[in-house]
VOSEFI-217720 format. One record per residue: x, y, z of N, C-alpha, C in turn. Coordinates in steps of 0.05 Angstrom, whole numbers, plus 5000, padded with zeros to 4 digits. Example, Ala and Ser with C-alpha at 12.3 -4.5 7.8 and 13.67 -1.06 7.14 Angstrom:
2
(r (5264,4886,5156),(5246,4910,5156),(5264,4934,5156)) (r (5257,4955,5142),(5273,4979,5143),(5258,5001,5157)) 
% end
This chain:
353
(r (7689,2115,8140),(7681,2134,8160),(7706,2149,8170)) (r (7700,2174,8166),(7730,2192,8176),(7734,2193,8205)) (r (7761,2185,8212),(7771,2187,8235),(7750,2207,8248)) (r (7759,2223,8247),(7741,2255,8257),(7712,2257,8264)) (r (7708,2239,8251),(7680,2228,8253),(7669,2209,8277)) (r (7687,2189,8272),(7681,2170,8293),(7703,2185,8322)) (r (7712,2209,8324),(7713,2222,8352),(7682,2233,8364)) (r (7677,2251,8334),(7641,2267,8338),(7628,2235,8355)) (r (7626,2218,8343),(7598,2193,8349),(7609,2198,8386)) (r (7632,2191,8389),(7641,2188,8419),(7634,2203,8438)) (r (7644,2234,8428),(7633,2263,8440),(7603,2267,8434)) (r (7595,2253,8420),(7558,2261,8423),(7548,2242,8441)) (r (7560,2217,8441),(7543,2207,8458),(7548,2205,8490)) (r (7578,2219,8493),(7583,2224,8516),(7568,2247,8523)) (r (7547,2270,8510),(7542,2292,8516),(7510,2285,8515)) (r (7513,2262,8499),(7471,2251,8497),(7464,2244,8517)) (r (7486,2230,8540),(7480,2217,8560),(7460,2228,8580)) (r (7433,2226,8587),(7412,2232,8602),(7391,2207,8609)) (r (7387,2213,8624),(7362,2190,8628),(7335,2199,8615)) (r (7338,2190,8592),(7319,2183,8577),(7304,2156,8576)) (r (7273,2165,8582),(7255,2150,8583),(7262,2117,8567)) (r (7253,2099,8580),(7259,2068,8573),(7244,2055,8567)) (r (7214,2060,8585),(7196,2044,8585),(7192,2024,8607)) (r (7221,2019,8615),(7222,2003,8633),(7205,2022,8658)) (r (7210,2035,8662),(7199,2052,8689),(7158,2043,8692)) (r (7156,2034,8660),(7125,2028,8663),(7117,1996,8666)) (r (7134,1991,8681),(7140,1956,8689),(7146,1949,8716)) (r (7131,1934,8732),(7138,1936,8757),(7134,1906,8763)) (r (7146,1904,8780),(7146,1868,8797),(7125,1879,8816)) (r (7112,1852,8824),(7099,1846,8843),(7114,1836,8860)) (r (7108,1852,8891),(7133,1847,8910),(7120,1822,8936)) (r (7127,1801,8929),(7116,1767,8951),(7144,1780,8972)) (r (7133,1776,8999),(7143,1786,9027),(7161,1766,9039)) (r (7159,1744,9034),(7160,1716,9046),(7194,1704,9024)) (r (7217,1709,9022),(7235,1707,9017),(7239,1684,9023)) (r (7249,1656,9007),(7255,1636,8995),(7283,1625,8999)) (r (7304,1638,8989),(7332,1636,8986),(7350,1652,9004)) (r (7377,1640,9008),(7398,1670,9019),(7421,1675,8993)) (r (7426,1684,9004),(7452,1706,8980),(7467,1690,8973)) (r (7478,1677,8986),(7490,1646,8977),(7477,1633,8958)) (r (7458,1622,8951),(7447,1618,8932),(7438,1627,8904)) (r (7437,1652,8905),(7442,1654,8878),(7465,1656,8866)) (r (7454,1663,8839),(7470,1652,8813),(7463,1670,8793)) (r (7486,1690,8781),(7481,1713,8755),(7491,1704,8737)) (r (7500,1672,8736),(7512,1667,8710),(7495,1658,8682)) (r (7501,1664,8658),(7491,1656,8642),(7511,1654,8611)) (r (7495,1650,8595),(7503,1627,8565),(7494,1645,8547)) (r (7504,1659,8532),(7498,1658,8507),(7526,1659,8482)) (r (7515,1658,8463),(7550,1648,8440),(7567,1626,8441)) (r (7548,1611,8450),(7563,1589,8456),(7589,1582,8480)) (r (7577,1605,8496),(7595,1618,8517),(7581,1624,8542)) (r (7599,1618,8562),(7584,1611,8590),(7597,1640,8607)) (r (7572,1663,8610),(7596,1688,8622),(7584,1694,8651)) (r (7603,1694,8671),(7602,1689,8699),(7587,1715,8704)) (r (7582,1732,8685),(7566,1762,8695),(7549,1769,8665)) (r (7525,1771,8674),(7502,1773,8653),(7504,1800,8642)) (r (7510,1810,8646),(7513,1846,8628),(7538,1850,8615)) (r (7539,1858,8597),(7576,1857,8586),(7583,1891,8572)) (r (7607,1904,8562),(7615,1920,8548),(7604,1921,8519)) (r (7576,1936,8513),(7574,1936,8486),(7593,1956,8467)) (r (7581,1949,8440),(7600,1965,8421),(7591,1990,8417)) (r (7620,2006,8415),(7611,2032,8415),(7634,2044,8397)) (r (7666,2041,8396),(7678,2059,8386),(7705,2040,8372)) (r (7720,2055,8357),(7747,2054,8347),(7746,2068,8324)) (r (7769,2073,8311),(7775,2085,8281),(7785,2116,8291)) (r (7800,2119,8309),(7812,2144,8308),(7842,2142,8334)) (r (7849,2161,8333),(7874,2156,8352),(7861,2158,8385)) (r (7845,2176,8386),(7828,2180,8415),(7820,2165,8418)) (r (7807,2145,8400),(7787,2112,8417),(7812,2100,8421)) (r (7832,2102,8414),(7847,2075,8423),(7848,2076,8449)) (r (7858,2104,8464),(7856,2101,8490),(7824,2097,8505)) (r (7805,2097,8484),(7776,2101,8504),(7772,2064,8498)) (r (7783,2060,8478),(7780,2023,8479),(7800,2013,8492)) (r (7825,2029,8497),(7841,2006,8523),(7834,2014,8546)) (r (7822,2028,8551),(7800,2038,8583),(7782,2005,8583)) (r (7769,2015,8571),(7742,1996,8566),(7756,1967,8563)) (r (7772,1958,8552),(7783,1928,8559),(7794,1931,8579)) (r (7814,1942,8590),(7818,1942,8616),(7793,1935,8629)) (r (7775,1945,8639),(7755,1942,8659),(7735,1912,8648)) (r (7741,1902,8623),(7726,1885,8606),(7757,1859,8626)) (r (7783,1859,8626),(7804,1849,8641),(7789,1838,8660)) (r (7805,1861,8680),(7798,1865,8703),(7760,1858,8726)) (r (7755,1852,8708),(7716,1853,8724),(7717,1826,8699)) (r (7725,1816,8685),(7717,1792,8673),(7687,1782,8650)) (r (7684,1815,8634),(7663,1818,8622),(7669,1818,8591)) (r (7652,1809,8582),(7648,1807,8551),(7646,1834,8537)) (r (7664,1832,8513),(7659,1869,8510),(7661,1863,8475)) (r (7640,1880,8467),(7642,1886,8434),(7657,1910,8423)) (r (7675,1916,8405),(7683,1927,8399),(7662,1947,8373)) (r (7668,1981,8371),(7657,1988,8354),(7661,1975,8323)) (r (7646,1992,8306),(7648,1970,8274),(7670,1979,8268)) (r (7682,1952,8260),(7713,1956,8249),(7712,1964,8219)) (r (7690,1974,8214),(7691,1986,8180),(7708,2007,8176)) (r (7717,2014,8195),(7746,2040,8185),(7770,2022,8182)) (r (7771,2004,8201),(7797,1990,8198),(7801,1971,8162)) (r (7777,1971,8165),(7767,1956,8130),(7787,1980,8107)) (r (7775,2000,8112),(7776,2021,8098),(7804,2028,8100)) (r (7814,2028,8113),(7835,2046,8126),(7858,2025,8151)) (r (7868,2013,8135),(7886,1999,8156),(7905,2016,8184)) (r (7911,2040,8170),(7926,2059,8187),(7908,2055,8222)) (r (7888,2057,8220),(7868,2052,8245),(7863,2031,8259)) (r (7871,2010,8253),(7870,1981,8258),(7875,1978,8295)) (r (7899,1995,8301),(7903,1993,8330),(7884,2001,8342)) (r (7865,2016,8337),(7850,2025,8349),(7829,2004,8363)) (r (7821,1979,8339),(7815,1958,8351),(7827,1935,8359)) (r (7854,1933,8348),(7871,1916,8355),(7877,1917,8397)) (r (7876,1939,8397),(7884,1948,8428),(7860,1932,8446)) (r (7838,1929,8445),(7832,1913,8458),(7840,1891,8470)) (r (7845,1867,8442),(7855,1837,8453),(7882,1846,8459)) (r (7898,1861,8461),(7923,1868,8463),(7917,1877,8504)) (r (7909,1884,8507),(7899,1887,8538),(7887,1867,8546)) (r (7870,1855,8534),(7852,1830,8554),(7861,1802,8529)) (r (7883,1799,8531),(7884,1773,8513),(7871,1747,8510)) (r (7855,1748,8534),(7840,1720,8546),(7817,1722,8545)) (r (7808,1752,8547),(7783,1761,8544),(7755,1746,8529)) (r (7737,1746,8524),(7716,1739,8498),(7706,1760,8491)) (r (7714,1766,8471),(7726,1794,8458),(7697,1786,8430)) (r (7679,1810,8417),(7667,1809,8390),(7671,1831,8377)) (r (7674,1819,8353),(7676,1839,8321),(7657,1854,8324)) (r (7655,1875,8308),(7631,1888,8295),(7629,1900,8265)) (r (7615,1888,8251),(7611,1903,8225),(7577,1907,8216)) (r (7575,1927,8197),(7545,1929,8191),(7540,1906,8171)) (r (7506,1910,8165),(7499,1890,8140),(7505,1893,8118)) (r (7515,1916,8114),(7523,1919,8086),(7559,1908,8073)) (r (7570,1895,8097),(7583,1885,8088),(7589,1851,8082)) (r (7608,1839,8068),(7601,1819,8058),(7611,1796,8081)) (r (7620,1770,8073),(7625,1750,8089),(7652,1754,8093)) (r (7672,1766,8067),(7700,1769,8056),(7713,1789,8086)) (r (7690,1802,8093),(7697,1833,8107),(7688,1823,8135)) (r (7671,1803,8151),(7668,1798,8164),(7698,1780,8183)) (r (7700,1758,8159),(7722,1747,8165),(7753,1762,8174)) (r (7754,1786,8162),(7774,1807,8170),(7772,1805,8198)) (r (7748,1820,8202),(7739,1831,8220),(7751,1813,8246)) (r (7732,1794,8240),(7743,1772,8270),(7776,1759,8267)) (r (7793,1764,8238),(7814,1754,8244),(7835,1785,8256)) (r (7823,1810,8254),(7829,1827,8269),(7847,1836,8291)) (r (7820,1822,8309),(7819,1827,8345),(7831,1800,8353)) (r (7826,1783,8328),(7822,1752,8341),(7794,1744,8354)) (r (7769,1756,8346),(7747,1770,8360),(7731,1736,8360)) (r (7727,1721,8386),(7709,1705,8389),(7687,1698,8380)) (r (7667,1722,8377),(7648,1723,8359),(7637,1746,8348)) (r (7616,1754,8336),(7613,1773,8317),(7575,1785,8319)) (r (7593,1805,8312),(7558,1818,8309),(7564,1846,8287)) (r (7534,1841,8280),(7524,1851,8250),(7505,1868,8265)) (r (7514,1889,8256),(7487,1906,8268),(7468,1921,8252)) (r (7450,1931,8250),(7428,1937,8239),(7422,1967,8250)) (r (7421,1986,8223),(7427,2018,8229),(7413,2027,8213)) (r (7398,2019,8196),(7382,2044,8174),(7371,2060,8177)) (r (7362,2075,8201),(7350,2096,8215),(7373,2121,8212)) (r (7402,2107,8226),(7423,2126,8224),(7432,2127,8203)) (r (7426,2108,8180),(7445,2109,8160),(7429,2126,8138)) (r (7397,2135,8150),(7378,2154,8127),(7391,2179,8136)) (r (7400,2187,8160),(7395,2215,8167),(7420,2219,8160)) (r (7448,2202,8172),(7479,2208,8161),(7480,2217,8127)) (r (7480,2243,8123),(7488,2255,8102),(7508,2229,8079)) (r (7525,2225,8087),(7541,2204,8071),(7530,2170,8085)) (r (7506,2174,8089),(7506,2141,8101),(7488,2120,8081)) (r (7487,2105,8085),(7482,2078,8060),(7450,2089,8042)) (r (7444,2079,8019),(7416,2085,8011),(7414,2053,7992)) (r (7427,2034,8004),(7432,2009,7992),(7424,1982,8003)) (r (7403,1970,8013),(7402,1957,8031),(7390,1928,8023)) (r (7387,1923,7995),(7381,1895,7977),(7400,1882,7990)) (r (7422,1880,7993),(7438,1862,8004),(7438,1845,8033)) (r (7431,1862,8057),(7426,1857,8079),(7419,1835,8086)) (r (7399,1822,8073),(7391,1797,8084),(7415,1778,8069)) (r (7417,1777,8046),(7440,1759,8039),(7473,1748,8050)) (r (7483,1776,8063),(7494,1780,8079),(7499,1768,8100)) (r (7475,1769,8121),(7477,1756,8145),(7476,1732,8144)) (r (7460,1720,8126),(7453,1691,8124),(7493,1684,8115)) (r (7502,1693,8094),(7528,1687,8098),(7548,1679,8110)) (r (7539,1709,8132),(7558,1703,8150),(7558,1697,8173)) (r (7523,1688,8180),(7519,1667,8197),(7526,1636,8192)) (r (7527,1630,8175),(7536,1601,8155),(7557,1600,8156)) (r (7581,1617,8141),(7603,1616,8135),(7622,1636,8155)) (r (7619,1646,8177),(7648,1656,8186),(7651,1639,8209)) (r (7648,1617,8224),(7661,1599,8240),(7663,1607,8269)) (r (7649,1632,8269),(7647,1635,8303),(7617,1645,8308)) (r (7607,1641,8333),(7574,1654,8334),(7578,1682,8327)) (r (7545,1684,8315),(7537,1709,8303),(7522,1722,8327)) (r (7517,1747,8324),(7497,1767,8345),(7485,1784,8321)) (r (7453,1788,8316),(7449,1816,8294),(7442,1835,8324)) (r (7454,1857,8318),(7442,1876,8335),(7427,1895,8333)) (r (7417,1911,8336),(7403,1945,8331),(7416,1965,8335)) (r (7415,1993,8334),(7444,2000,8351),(7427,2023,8368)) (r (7394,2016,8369),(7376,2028,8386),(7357,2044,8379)) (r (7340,2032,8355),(7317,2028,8355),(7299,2006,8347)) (r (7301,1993,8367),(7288,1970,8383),(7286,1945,8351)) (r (7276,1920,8355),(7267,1904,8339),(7245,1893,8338)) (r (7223,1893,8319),(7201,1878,8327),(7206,1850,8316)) (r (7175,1831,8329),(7180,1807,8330),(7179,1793,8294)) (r (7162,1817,8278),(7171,1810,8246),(7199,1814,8246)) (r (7213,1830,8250),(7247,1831,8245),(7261,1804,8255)) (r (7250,1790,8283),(7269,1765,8297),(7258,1747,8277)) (r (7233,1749,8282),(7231,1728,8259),(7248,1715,8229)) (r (7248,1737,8219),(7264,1730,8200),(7284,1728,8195)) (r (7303,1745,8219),(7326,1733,8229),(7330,1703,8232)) (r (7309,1686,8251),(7305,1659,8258),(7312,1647,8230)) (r (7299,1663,8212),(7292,1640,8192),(7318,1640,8177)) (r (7333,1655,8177),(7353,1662,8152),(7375,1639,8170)) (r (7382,1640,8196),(7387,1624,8212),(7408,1640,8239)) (r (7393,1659,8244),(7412,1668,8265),(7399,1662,8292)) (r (7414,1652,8326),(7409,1643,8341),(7410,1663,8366)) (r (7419,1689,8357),(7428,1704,8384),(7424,1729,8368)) (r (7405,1746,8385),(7392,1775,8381),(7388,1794,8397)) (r (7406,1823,8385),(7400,1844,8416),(7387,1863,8400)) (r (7367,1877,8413),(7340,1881,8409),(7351,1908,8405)) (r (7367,1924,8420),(7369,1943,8423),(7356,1970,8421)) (r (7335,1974,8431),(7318,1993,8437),(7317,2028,8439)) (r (7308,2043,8431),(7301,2070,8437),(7306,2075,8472)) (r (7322,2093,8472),(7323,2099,8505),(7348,2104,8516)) (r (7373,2103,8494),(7402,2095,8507),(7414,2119,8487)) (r (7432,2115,8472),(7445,2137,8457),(7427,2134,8424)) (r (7422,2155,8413),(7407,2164,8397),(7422,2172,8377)) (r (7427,2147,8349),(7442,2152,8328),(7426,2168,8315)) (r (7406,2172,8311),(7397,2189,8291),(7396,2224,8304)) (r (7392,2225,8323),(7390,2252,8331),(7429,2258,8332)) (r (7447,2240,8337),(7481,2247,8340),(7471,2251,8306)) (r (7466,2230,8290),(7474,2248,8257),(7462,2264,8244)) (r (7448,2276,8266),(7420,2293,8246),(7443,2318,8257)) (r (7456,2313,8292),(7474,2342,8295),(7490,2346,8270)) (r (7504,2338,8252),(7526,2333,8238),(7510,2348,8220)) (r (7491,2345,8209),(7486,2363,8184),(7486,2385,8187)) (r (7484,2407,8164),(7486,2431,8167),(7454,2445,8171)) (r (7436,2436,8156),(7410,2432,8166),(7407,2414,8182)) (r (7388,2412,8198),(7377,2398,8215),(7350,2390,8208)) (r (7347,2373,8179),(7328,2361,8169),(7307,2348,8172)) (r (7331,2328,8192),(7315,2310,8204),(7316,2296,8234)) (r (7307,2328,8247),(7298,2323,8281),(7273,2307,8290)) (r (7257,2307,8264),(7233,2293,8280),(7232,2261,8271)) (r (7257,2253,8270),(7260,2229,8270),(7274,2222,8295)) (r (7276,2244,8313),(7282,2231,8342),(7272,2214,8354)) (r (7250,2201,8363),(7242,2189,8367),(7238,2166,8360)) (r (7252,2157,8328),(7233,2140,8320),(7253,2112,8331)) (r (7225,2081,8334),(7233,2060,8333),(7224,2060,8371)) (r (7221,2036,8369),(7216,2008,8396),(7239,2023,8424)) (r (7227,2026,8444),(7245,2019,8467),(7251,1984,8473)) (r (7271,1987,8488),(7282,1959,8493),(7257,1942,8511)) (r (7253,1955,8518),(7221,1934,8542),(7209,1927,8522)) (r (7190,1946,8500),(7171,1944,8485),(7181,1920,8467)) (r (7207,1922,8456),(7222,1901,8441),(7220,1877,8456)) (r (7215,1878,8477),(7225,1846,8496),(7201,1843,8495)) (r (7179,1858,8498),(7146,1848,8503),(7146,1830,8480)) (r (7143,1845,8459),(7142,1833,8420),(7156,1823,8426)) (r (7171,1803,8426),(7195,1783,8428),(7189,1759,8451)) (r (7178,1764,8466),(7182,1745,8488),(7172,1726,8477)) (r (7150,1711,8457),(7145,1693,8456),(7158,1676,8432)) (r (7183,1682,8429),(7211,1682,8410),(7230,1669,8426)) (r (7230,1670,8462),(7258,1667,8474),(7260,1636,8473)) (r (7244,1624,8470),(7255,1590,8464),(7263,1589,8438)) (r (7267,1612,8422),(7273,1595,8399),(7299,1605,8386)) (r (7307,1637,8401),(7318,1648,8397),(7340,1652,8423)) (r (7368,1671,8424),(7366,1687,8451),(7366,1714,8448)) (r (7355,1723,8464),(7347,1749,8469),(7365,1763,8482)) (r (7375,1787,8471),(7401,1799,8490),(7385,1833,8480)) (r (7388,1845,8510),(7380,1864,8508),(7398,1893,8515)) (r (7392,1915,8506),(7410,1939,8505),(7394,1964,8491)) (r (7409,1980,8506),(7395,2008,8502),(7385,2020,8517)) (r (7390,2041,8542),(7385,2061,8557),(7381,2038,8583)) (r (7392,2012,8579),(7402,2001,8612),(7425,2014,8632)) (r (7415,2023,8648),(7433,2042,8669),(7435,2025,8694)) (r (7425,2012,8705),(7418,1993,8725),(7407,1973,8731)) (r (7414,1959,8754),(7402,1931,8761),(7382,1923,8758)) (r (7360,1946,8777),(7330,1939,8766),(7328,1933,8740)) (r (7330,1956,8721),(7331,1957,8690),(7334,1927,8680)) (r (7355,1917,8690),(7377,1891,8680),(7359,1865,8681)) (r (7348,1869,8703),(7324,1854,8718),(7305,1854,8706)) (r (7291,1873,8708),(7269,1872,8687),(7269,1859,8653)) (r (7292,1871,8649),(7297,1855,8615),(7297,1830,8622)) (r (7312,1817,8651),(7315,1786,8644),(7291,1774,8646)) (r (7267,1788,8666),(7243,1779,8668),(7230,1780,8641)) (r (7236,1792,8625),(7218,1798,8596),(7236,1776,8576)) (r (7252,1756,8588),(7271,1739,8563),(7292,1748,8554)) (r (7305,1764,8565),(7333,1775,8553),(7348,1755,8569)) (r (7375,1742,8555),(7393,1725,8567),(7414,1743,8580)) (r (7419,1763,8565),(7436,1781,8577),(7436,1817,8567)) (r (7452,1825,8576),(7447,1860,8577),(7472,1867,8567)) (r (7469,1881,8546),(7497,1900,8539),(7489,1928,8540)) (r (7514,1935,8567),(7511,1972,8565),(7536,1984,8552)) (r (7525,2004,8538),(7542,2023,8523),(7553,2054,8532)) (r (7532,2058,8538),(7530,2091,8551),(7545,2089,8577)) (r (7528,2077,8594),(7538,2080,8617),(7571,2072,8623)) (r (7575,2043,8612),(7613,2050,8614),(7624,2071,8598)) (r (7611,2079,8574),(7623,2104,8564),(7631,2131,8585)) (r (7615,2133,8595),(7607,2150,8622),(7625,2149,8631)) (r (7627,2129,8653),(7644,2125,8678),(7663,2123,8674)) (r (7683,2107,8641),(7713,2103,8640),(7719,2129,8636)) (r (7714,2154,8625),(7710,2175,8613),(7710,2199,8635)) (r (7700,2190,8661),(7696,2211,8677),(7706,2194,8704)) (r (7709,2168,8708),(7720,2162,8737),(7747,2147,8732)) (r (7744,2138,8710),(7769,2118,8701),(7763,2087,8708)) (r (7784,2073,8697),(7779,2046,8704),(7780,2031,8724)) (r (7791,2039,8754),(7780,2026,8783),(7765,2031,8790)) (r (7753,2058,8787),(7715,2055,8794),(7698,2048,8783)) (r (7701,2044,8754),(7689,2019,8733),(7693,2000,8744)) (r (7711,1986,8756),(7710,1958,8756),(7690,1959,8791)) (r (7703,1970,8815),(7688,1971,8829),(7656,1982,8831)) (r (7650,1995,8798),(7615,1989,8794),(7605,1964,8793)) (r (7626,1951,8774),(7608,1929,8763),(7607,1912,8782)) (r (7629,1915,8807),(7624,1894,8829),(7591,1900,8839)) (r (7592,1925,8846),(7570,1934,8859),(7545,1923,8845)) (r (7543,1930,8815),(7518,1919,8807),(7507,1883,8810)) (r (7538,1874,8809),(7535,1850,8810),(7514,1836,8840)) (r (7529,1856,8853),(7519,1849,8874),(7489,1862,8884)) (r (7492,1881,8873),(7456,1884,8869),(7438,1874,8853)) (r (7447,1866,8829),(7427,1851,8816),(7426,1821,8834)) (r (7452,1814,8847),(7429,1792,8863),(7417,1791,8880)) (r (7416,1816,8901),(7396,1826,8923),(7367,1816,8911)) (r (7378,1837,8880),(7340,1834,8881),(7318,1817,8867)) (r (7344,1806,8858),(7345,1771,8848),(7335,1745,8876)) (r (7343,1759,8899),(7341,1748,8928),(7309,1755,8926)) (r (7298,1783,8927),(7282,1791,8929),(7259,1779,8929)) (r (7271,1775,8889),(7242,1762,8878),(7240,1737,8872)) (r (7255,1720,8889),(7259,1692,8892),(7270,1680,8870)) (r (7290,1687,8859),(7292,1677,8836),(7321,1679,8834)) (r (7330,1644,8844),(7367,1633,8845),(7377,1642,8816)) (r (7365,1639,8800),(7382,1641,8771),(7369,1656,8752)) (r (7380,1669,8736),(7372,1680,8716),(7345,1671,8705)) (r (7346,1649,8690),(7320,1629,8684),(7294,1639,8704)) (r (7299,1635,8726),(7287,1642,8745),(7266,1670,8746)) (r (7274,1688,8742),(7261,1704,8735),(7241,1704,8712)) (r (7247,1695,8691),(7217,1686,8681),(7195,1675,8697)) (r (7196,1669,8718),(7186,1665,8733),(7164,1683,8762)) (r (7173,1714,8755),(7166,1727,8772),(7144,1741,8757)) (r (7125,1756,8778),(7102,1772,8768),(7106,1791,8763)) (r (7099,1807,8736),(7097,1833,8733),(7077,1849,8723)) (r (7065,1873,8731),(7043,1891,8719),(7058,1918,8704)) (r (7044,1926,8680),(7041,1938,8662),(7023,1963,8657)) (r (7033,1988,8654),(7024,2007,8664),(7032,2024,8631)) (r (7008,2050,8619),(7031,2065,8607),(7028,2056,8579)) (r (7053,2062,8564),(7055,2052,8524),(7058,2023,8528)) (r (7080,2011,8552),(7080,1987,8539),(7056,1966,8543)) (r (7040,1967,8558),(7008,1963,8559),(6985,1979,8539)) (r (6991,1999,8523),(6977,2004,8495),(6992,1979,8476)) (r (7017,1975,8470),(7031,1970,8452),(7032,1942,8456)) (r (7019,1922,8475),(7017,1895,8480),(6990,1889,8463)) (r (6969,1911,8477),(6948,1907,8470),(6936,1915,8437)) (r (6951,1930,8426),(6952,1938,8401),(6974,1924,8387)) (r (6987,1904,8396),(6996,1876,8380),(6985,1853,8385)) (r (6966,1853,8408),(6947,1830,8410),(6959,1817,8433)) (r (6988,1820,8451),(6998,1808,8467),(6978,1810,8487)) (r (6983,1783,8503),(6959,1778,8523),(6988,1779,8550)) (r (6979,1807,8561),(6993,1811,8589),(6994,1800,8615)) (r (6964,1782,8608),(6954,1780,8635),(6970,1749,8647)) (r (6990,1733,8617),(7005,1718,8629),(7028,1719,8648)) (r (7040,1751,8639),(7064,1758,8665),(7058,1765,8694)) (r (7022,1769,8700),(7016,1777,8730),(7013,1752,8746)) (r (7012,1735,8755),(7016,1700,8761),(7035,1687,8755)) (r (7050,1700,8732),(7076,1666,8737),(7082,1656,8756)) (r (7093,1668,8784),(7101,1657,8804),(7088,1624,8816)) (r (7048,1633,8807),(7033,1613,8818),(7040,1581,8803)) (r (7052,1586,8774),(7071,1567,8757),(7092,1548,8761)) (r (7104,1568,8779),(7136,1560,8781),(7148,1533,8794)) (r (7159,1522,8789),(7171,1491,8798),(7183,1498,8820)) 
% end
């Protein structure tokens, strides 16, 4: 991927940025009056990778491979430092390609040395290229992400995909640190986790329709514009967590894609997401406020997602599986036209230990 290129992905998706529909907005808690807990008592910490992170939303992957990300990835570790969040680095497949680029992801652990720092490469590469990858950054753990939507419309992007499953199973087996498969946002259904499960992967982000839009950033890039009416296509992140929820014991569920806020954050954890990776939105803010009002966001969210964690009685993450919610809209067509029975999320509360 040409340097030049991976500036365009940056600049599009800094310019895609809109609030675009989620789904989540067709999801609502049921609001019990009678408050339970005080603020002191809760708890936003959670586990996934074999890793215990004191704040449930982290820095997803978004960029490197040019001289401009290095500074937009030592922004982004900085605030990944500083606020104590988990952050993925974009796919280091240029650095593969092209060693000259390497700082670009190197600069991360080089800023947050302590950090829990993850690789990124697609499925199309092997176990040989993975292992790079995480000896890199020094990258904790790793994620494989899943793109064939962007990779039909990218003029030069893959038409090869027999490999994919062989792949992951590899380098879930063989690279020595936890795996993540991701989406890079259009959503996963519960045939896709599935067979993830089976091949043997333990940790999955769903990544949903609703956040930055690879296929409409590479449909800009052509000279025709071939293929616009593949804007839309693929799962929002709710709809993904609906199809999935009855997966989260077996799997973890990490969710991403057009999360902008607490509610948002909230709602995924009520639908089984262990945790939230945003992309857009720190793209945004390192980009346009810099990195002390990034860090004093994420205080803020922190502290709003446990208001309304207070709210809905629910001390811990776990907890929220626990709260009621009604269904309004597609993702109530799309429960009921997969056969999901909704009517188990309006009562949980009456459940709860």
């Amino acid at each position: 991927m040409s340097t030049s290129r991976k500036d365009d992905h940056v600049n599009a998706a800094f310019k895609q940025y809109q609030t675009n529909p989620t789904d989540f907005e067709s999801i609502r808690f049921i609001h019990h009056s009678i408050p339970k807990y005080n603020l002191s008592d809760i708890n936003i910490e959670t586990s996934i990778l074999n890793h215990q992170l004191t704040t449930p939303f982290y820095i997803n992957a978004m960029t490197g491979g040019s001289e401009w990300t290095v500074q937009v990835n030592k922004q982004l570790a900085m605030v990944a430092k500083e606020a104590q969040l988990m952050m993925a680095t974009g796919s280091i497949s240029a650095a593969i390609k092209d060693p000259k680029v390497a700082h670009s992801f190197q600069i991360a652990r080089e800023v947050n040395p302590d950090g829990f720092l993850l690789a990124n490469l697609g499925a199309n590469h092997p176990l040989e290229n993975a292992k790079k990858a995480v000896d890199l950054i020094d990258a904790d753990a790793f994620q494989i992400h899943l793109n064939s939507p962007q990779e039909i419309v990218m003029p030069e992007g893959d038409r090869e995909f027999r490999e994919f499953e062989d792949h992951i199973g590899e380098i879930v087996h063989g690279l020595g640190v936890p795996v993540m498969i991701k989406e890079v946002g259009f959503g996963m259904s519960s045939e896709t986790v599935q067979r993830l499960i089976d091949i043997g992967v333990s940790t999955v982000d769903v990544s949903g329709f609703g956040g930055t839009n690879f296929a409409t950033i590479e449909n800009s890039r052509r000279e025709k514009e071939d293929f616009a009416f593949l804007g839309d296509w693929g799962q929002s992140t709710a709809v993904s967590l609906i199809d999935n929820y009855h997966l989260k014991d077996v799997v973890d569920l990490v969710a991403s894609g057009g999360i902008k806020h607490p509610l948002q954050m909230t709602k995924a954890f009520a639908l089984g997401a262990k945790a939230v990776g945003m992309s857009g939105e720190f793209l945004q803010r390192v980009l346009t406020k810099g990195v002390d009002d990034t860090v004093e966001q994420v205080h803020a969210w922190e502290e709003q997602l446990k208001l309304i964690m207070l709210m809905l009685n629910a001390p811990t993450i776990p907890d929220l599986l626990h709260t009621d919610l009604i269904f309004t809209d597609f993702p109530k067509e799309w429960a009921e036209q997969r056969h999901i029975d909704l009517s188990m999320f309006n009562t949980r509360s009456h459940h709860a230990h």
